[in-house]
C-alpha positions in Angstrom: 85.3 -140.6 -77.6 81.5 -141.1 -78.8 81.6 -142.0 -82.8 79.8 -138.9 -83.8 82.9 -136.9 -82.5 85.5 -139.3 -83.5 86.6 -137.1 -86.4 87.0 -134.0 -84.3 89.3 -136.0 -82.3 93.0 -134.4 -82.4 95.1 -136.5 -80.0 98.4 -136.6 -81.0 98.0 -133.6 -83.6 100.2 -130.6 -82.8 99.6 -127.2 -83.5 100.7 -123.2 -83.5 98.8 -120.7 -83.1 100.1 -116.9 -84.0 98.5 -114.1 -81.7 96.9 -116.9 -79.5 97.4 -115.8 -76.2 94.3 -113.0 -76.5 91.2 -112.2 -78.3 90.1 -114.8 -80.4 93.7 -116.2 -81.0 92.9 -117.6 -77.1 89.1 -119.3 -78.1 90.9 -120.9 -81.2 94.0 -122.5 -78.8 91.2 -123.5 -76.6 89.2 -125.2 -78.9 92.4 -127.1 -80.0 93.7 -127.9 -76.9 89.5 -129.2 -75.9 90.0 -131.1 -79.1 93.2 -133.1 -77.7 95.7 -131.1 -79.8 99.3 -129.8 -78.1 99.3 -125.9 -78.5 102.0 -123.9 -79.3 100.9 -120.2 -78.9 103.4 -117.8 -80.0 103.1 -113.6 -79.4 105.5 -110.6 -78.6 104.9 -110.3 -74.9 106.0 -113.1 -72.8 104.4 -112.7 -70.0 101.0 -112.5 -72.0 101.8 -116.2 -73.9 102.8 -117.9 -69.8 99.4 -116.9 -68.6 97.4 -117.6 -71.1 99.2 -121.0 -71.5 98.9 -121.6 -67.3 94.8 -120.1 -67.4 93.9 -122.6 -70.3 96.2 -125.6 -69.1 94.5 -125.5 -66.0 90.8 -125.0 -67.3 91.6 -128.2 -69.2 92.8 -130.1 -66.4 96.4 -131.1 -68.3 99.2 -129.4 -69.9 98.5 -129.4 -73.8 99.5 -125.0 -74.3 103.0 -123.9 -74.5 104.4 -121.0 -75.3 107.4 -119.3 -77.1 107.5 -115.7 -77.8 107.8 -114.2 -81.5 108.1 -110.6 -83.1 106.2 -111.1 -86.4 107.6 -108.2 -87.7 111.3 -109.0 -87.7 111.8 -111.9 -90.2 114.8 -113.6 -88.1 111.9 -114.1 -85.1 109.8 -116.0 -87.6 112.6 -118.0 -88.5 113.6 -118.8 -84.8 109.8 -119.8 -84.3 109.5 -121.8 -86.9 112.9 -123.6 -85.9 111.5 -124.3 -82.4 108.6 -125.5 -83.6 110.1 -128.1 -86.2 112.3 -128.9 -83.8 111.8 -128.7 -79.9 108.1 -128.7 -80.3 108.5 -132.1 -82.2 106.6 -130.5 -85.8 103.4 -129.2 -86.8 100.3 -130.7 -88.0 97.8 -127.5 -87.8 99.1 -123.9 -88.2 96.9 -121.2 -87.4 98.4 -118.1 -88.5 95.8 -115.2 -86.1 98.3 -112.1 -85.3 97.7 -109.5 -87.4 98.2 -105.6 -87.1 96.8 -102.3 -88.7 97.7 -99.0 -88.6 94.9 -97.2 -89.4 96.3 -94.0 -90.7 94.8 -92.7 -93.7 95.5 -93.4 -97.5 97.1 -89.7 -97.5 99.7 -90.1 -94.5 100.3 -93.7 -94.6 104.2 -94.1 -94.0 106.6 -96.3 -95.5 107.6 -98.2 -92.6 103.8 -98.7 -91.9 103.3 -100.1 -95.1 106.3 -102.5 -94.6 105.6 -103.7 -91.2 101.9 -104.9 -91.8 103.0 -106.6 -95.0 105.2 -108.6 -93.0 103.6 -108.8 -90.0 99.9 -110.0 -91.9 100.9 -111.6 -94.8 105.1 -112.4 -95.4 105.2 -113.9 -91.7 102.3 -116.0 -92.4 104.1 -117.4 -96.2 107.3 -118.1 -93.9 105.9 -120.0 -91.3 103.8 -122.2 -94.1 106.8 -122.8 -96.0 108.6 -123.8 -92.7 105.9 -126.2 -91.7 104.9 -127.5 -95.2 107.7 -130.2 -95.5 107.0 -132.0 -92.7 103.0 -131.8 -93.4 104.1 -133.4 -96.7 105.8 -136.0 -95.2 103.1 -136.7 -92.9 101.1 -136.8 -95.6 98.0 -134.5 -93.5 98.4 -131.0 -92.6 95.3 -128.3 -91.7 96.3 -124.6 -92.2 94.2 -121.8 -91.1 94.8 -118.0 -91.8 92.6 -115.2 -89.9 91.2 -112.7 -92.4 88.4 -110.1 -92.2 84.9 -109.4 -93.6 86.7 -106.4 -94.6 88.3 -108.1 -97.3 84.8 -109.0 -99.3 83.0 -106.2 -98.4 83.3 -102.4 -97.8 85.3 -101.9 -94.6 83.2 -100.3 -91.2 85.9 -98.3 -90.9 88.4 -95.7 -93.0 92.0 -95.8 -92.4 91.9 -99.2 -93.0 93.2 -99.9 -97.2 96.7 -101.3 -95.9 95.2 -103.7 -93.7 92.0 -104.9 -95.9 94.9 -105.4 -98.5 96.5 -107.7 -96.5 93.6 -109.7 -95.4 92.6 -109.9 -99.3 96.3 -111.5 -100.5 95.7 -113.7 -97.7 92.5 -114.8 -99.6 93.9 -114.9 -102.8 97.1 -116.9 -101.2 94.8 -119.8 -99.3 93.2 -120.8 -102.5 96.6 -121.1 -104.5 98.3 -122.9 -101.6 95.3 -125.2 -101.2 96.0 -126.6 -104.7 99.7 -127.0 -104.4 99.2 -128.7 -101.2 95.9 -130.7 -101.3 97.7 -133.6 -102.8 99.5 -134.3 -99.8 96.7 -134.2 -98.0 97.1 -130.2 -96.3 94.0 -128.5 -96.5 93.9 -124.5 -96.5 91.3 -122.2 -95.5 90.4 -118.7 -94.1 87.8 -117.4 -91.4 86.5 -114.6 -92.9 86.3 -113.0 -89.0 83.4 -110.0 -88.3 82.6 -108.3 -85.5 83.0 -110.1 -82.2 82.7 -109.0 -77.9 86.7 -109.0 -77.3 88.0 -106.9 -74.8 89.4 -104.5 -77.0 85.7 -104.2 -78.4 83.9 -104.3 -75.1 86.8 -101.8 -73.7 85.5 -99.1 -77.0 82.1 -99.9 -76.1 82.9 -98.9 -72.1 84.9 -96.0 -73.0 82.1 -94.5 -75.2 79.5 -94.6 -72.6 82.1 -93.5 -69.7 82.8 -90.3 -71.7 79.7 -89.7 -73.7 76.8 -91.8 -71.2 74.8 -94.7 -71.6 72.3 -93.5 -74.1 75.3 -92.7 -76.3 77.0 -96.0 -75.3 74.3 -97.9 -76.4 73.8 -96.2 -80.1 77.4 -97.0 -80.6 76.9 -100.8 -79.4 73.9 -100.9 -82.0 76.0 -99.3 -84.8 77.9 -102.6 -84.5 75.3 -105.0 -84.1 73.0 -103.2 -86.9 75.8 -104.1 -89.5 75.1 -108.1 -88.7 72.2 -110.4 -89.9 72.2 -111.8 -86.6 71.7 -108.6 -84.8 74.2 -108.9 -82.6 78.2 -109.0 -81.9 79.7 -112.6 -81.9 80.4 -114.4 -78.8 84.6 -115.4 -78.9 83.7 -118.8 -77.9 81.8 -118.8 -81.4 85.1 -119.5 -83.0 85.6 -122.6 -81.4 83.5 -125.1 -83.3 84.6 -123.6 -86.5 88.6 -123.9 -86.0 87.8 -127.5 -84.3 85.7 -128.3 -87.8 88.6 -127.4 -90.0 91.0 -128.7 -88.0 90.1 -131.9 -87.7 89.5 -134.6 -90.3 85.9 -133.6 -89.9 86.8 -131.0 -92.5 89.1 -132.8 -94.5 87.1 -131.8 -97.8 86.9 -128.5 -97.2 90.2 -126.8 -98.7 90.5 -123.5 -100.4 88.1 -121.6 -98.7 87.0 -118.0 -97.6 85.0 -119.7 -94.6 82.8 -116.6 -93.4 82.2 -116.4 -89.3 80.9 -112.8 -89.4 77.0 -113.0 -88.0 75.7 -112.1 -92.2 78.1 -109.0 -91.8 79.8 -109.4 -95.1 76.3 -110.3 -97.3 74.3 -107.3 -95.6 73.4 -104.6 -98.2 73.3 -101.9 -95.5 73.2 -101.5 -91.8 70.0 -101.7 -90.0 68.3 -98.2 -89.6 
């Protein structure tokens, strides 16, 4: 590998990745995996978590993304994952800890169980699987951890029905820069992507549903009511991810620990949307 890159280079590293099957879970295992880094993606559906692992094992030409499924909101699947990866797996040097979930009902109707599950789902599952991985970090003496949080956590949320989940995403904040100072002695970074807007299919699907029902002058207003809340002026690319996770990652980053790194386009420091 060419000097310049030398630091990116993570041969030998391993890694899991929650919710990496789709979305931008998929870009981050992929930039991992390009990196040199052995992959462990972990999500409900099984099925999901093989083809994803065959599509991006086979775009890199070797086998460096495995799979094992994991229901985030039942504590004794955390626990089984994090045994399989400590074990099986052979340890963890990166944990990227992507799956979330929101419910989006309203302050007014939110339910108990709601309330339960994306506490555990976005932030106890996330504490469990650190704690699981820490030790052997320690002993290693280098560990990178990375949690996926949301511009809606430092600024007004684009959307109502969504307290629980910006709640979440905050005490992951708040927990990344506490960890980062228990840790950093042993040489374990932690950081957050503060994530914005980006093209995933879920977005693009909205985006096609909108202009199949309402038409494509409609379609397009709602494509600019998204882009408009950027400095950028436009949705992010997934692949923009990438060079970010492969940065922190990597002992390129090694002195960056602590942080709310934001990857939103300017969405969280715009004052208003574009008129």
């Amino acid at each position: 590998m060419d000097d310049a890159f030398a630091k990116f280079d993570l041969t030998g590293r391993a890694a899991v990745v929650t919710g990496g099957a789709t979305g931008l879970g998929y870009y981050m295992t992929r930039g991992l995996a390009r990196s040199g880094a052995r992959v462990l993606i972990a999500a409900r559906r099984a099925d999901v978590l093989a083809k994803a692992a065959d599509e991006l094992n086979c775009g890199l030409g070797a086998e460096r993304v495995f799979c094992h499924p994991v229901d985030l909101a039942e504590r004794a699947s955390v626990q089984d994952l994090a045994e399989y990866a400590t074990g099986p797996f052979g340890g963890v040097d990166i944990f990227v800890g992507n799956a979330a979930q929101d419910f989006l009902e309203p302050l007014d109707d939110i339910r108990d169980e709601s309330i339960d599950q994306i506490l555990q789902v976005n932030v106890t599952a996330n504490v469990q699987l650190f704690r699981a991985f820490l030790p052997g970090m320690r002993a290693r003496r280098w560990g990178r951890v990375l949690f996926s949080s949301s511009a809606a956590a430092v600024c007004a949320p684009a959307n109502d029905n969504m307290a629980m989940y910006t709640a979440t995403k905050g005490a992951l904040n708040a927990f990344t820069r506490a960890a980062a100072n228990e840790a950093g002695p042993d040489g374990i970074t932690v950081n957050t992507l503060i994530l914005g807007l980006f093209l995933t299919d879920m977005v693009a699907e909205a985006i096609e549903g909108y202009t199949q029902t309402y038409g494509a002058e409609a379609g397009a207003a709602f494509n600019r009511s998204f882009t408009n809340m950027t400095s950028l002026a436009r949705l992010g690319d997934c692949e923009d991810v990438e060079g970010l996770v492969q940065l922190l990652a990597s002992d390129a980053g090694g002195y960056i620990t602590g942080a709310n790194v934001a990857i939103d386009g300017g969405l969280s420091v715009m004052l208003r949307p574009r008129i």
